[in-house]
C-alpha positions, 0 to 999 in steps of 0.5 A: 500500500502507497503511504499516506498523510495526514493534515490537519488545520488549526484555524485561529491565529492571534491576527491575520497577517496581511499577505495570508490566503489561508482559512484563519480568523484573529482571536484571543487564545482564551476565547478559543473552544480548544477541546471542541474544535479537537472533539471535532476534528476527532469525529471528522478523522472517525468518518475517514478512517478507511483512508488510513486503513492499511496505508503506512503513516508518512507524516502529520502535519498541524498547520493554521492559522496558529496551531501552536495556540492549541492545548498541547493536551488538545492537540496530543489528544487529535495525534493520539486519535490519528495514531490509533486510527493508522495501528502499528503504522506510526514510528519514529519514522512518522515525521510530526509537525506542528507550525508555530509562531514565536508569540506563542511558543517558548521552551515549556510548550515546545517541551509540552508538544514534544511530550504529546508526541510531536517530533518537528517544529516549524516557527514562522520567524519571517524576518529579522528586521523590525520594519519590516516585521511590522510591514508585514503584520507580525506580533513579534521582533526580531530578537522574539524569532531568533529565541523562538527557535532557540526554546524549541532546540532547548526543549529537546525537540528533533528536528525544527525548521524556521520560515523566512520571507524575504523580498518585503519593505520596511518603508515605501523607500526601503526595499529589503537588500539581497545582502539583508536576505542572507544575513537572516538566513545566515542568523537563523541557520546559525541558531542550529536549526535543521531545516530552513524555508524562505519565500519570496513575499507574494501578493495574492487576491483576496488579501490586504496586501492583494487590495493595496496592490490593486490600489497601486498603494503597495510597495512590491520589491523588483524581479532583480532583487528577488533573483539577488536575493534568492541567489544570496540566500542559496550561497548563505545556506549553503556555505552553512551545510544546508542543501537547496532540494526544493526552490523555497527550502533548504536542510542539514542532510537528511533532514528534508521536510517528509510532509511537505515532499509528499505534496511535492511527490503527488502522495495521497494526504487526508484533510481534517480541520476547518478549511482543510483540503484533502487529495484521495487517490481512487485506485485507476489514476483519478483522485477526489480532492476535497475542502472542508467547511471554512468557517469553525462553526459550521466545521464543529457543528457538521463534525459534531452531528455526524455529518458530511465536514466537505464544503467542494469536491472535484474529480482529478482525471489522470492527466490533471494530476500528472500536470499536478506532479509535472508542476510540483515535481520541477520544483525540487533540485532532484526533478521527477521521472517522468515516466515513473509519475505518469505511469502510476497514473496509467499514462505515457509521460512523454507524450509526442507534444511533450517530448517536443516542448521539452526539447525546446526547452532543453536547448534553451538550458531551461530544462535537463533531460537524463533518461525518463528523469527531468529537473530544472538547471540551477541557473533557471530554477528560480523560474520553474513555474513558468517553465513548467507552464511551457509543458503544458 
């Protein structure tokens, strides 16, 4: 049997930062219903327990909102749930991991959620400067994201990764430097963290960010200091011993982000949790792909009544999932077999149109083609999206 994973979404957060597109809503952490919304979450996982029947437990993920805001003891009771409902399925192998912000985690909770059974830690500490911290909306400083991480190593939890973003203003005339960016990089490396993320900031529709955009009141930094910046921050990581294995993400050997490759890989993964998404394979090549409830009241009371927790499903046909795993799968430094992907989806994966749009590619120097194997050169990976796009 294919491994699965398991996501689950906390959807509270203390407030919601202005570049965030996920489910979450502002709210006091004592005005939280901790044990319900785990209540719920436990019935929803009861209704899909066949998803994980016989299925080896790769990873589970606590994304948010601000997962870190949760019990410890709610969320150890959730993980427990799903640890019994995968029998025998989870080891020291199943990668746990729980996202945090610096506001709410120190070297106690980190210990708590260690001691629930939580073996990964990834603190948004996002930057290191104090303007732009507040540009972008967080609640803490500088010097509050570096101690994150350090309490979370104290702790004695495995493994932690801490998430950047770089490409934001601290000013309208103070746009972040390429220098800048791998100075954080470097600082937070050097805390002894295992895994690190950075991500260029992205203005998307629907946001704060999105509206001041559209009102041409937002600072965006320029194409050429993103690629500065994103080329700094590369050489900062890895003259720190990290590897660069996917565009946005860096790690010690060994110490990739199991979770996160299993999107990157097309591996099947249950959404539980208000807003959730969740991708089933269907045994001939096409999958579900479904979206909880988005709103914590409407999740709680279906859960809680026994009811159906889905909002929106749609059927991915075999071809819309290789596109999928084509677009994600460039992604990483590694690339994907081409023909291993799509023949696990009952597909050719080079098909006579994809076979000339490759070569095209390939004498560009935008793509590398070895065998049935194809990943994006070093010098062109920045662009893969687009790149990918050309495939289609």
């Amino acid at each position: 049997m294919d491994p699965i994973s398991v996501y689950v979404h906390f959807p509270w957060c203390l407030k919601k930062c202005p570049y965030c597109d996920f489910v979450s809503f502002a709210e006091n952490r004592d005005q939280i219903d901790h044990r319900g919304y785990a209540d719920a979450v436990i019935s929803e996982l009861s209704a899909r327990r066949k998803s994980l029947d016989g299925r080896p437990l790769r990873s589970v993920f606590f994304g948010g909102g601000t997962p870190s805001l949760w019990e410890p003891e709610e969320l150890g009771r959730v993980l427990a749930a799903i640890l019994d409902a995968a029998p025998m399925q989870g080891s020291e192998e199943t990668e746990i991991t729980v996202e945090c912000n610096p506001t709410s985690l120190d070297e106690e909770r980190a210990r708590a959620l260690k001691d629930a059974g939580v073996n990964r830690l990834s603190v948004g500490v996002q930057g290191l400067d104090d303007r732009r911290l507040k540009f972008l909306g967080r609640l803490h400083g500088p010097n509050e994201g570096l101690e994150a991480l350090r309490a979370a190593l104290r702790s004695g939890m495995p493994r932690v990764s801490g998430d950047l973003i770089y490409g934001a203003f601290g000013a309208p005339d103070s746009e972040e430097t390429a220098a800048e960016a791998a100075a954080e990089a470097r600082a937070v490396a050097e805390t002894g963290v295992s895994h690190v993320s950075a991500y260029s900031l992205t203005i998307e529709p629907g946001t704060q960010f999105g509206e001041l955009a559209r009102r041409g009141r937002l600072p965006i930094a320029r194409e050429e200091t993103l690629v500065e910046s994103f080329l700094a921050i590369e050489a900062a990581l890895g003259g720190a011993g990290f590897e660069h294995y996917e565009i946005s993400n860096y790690a010690r050997p060994g110490q990739e982000s199991r979770h996160n490759l299993g999107y990157w890989l097309g591996l099947d993964y249950v959404g539980l949790g208000c807003g959730a998404f969740g991708t089933l394979g269907n045994g001939d090549g096409s999958a579900v792909r479904y979206r909880n409830k988005a709103t914590p009241r409407s999740y709680m009371q279906a859960a809680g009544a026994g009811s159906i927790t889905i909002e929106s499903e749609e059927r991915l046909d075999p071809e819309t999932r290789l596109r999928e795993r084509i677009m994600l799968g460039l992604r990483l430094r590694a690339g994907l077999d081409l023909e291993e992907a799509a023949g696990s989806l009952g597909l050719r994966g080079f098909s006579d149109e994809r076979r000339r749009a490759m070569e095209k590619l390939a004498k560009a120097g935008r793509l590398d083609i070895e065998g049935s194997r194809v990943r994006i050169p070093k010098q062109a990976w920045i662009f893969a999206d687009g790149i990918a796009a050309e495939l289609f």
